[in-house]
KEFI-113758 format. One record per residue (C-alpha): residue number from 1; x, z, y. Coordinates in steps of 0.1 Angstrom, whole numbers, m for minus. Example, Ala and Ser with C-alpha at 12.3 -4.5 7.8 and 13.67 -1.06 7.14 Angstrom:
! residues 2
pos  px  pz  py
1  123  78  m45
2  137  71  m11
This chain:
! residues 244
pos  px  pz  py
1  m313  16  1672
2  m327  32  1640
3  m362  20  1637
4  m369  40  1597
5  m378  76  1595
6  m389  83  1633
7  m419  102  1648
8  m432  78  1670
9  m463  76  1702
10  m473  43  1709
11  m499  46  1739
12  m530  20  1737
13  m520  17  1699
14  m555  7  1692
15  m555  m34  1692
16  m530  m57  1711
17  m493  m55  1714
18  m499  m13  1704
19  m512  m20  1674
20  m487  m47  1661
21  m458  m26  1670
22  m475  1  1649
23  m479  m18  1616
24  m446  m31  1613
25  m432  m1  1626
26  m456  20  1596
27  m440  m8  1570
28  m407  4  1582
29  m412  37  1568
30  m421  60  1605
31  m443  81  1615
32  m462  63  1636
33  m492  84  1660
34  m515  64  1681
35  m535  75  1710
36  m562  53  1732
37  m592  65  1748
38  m620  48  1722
39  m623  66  1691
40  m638  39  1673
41  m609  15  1680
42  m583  39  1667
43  m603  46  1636
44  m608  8  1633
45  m573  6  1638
46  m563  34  1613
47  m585  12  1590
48  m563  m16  1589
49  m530  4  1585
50  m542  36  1568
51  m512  52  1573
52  m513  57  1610
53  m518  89  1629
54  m548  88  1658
55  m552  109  1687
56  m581  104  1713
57  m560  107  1744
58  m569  85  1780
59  m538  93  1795
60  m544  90  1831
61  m572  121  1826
62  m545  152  1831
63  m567  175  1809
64  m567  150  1779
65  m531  142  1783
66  m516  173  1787
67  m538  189  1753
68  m521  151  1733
69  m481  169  1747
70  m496  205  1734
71  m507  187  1702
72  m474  168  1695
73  m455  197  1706
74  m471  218  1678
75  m479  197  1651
76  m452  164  1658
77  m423  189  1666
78  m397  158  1653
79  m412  136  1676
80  m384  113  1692
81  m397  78  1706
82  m423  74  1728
83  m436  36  1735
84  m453  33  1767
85  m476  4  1762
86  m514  14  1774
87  m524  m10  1801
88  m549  m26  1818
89  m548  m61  1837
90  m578  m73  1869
91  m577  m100  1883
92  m582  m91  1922
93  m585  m114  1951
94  m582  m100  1983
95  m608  m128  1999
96  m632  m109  1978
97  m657  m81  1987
98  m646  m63  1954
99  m608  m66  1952
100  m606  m33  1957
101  m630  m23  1924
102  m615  1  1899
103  m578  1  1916
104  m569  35  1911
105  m578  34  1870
106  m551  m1  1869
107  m525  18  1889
108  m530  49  1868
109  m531  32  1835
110  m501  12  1843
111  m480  35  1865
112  m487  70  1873
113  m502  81  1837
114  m470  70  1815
115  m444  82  1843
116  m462  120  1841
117  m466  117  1801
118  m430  111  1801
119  m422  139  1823
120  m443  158  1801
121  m427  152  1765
122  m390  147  1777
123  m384  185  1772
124  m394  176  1733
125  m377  147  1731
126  m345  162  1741
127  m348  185  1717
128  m337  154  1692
129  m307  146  1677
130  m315  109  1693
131  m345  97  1709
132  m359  69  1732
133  m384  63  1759
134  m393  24  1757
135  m415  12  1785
136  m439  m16  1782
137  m434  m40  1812
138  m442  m74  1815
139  m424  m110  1827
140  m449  m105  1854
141  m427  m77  1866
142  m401  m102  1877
143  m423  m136  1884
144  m453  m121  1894
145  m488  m141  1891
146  m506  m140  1927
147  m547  m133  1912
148  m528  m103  1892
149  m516  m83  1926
150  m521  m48  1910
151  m509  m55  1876
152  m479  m74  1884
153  m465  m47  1909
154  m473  m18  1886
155  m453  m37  1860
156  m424  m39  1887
157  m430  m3  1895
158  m424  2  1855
159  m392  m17  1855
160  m376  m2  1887
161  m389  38  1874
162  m370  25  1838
163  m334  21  1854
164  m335  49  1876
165  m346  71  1847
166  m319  55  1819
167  m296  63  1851
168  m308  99  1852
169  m307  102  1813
170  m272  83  1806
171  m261  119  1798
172  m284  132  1777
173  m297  121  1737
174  m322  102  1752
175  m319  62  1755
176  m345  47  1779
177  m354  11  1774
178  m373  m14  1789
179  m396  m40  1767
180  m407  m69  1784
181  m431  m91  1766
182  m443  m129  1775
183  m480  m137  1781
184  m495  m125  1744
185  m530  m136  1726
186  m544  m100  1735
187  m579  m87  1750
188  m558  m75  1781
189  m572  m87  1814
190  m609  m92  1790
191  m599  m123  1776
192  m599  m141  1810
193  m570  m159  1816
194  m556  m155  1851
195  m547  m190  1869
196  m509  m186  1870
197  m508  m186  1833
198  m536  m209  1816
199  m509  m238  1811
200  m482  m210  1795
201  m479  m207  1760
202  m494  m177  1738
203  m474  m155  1715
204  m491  m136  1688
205  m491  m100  1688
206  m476  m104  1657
207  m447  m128  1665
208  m443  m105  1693
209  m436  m73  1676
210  m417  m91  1653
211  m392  m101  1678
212  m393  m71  1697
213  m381  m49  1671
214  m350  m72  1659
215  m341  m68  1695
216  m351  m29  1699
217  m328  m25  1664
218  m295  m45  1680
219  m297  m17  1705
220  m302  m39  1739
221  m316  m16  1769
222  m339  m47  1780
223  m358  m68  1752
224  m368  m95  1768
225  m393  m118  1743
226  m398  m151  1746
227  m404  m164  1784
228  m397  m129  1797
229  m359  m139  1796
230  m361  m168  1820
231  m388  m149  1841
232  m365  m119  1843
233  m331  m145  1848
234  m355  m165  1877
235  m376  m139  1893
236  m390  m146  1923
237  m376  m184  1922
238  m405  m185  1897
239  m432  m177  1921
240  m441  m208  1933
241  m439  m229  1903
242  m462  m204  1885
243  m489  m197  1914
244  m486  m236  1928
């Protein structure tokens, strides 16, 4: 996969895993537009890498999304790779009176926003000579963590909607890949480490992106980094070792 010269979306692009995919993918010379819903973390953001593109977008709001397609449509008409990475992580137990808190903003976030925004811009992107859809899962999509219900089957949601739509696509200019990335030092989840992973190792953000786009440039449909290739190997096998 060419990874110079692109017009590229990175959803949640403001801090995390977003934002370290978007300054190495700026140093590789692309076009690189991120959207989130605070203002003052994209222009924080922008701060760090000047050369990056905000747009205030919260993609689950249909309004907000669909003026962010008009937007690219008009003034990002050579947009071709769209990185579905906004998400949002809560911990729910379901012996609690609040497990149900907030559940339609985690499935939205995780699920139903980025499946309708790619609906949306696919008619651009096929407009491309090449182009690719890659969709943030998670290792939790295979092995999932039992206080992370919500998250971890919206993640599987993401990886089952990612074959049948590279399936649908296979004929088309558009590649659809999956990116699966390992538990990562981010703010997702607010910091608070759910119980299935507090022994697990870290990656940076930065270490992360780093191996992420070697594997996104060899071309591979699933770039599993670090842990998320024996989660995605072991799947369910995993399950009781990691919620024991």
């Amino acid at each position: 996969m060419n990874l110079t010269s692109n017009t590229i979306l990175i959803t949640g692009g403001g801090a995390g895993i977003g934002l370290a995919l978007a300054r190495q993918l700026a140093e590789r010379g692309n076009r690189v537009i991120i959207c989130g819903r605070s203002e003052m973390a994209l222009l924080q953001a922008q701060a760090q890498v000047p050369g990056l593109l905000i747009r205030v977008c919260d993609i689950t709001d249909q309004a907000s999304r669909q003026a962010m397609v008009k937007w690219l449509n008009s003034e990002h008409p050579r947009l071709n790779m769209l990185f579905n990475n906004a998400g949002i992580q809560q911990r729910r137990l379901f012996i609690d009176a609040d497990a149900l808190a907030d559940l339609e903003q985690e499935v939205a976030t995780n699920f139903t926003a980025p499946v309708r925004l790619t609906g949306e811009l696919l008619p651009l992107l096929k407009q491309q000579p090449s182009a690719t859809i890659i969709n943030v899962t998670s290792a939790l999509a295979y092995a999932p963590i039992a206080d992370l219900p919500v998250y971890c089957a919206t993640k599987a949601a993401m990886h089952s909607f990612t074959l049948t739509l590279r399936h649908q696509l296979k004929a088309t200019t558009v590649r659809v890949v999956e990116l699966a990335p390992p538990i990562v030092d981010t703010g997702l989840g607010g910091n608070e480490r759910s119980a299935g992973t507090a022994g697990q190792r870290m990656m940076t953000p930065q270490d992360f992106a780093s191996e992420a786009l070697v594997q996104l440039a060899s071309g591979q449909d699933e770039v599993l980094v670090g842990l998320a290739a024996g989660a995605r190997k072991m799947g369910e096998g995993l399950f009781e070792r990691m919620n024991g």
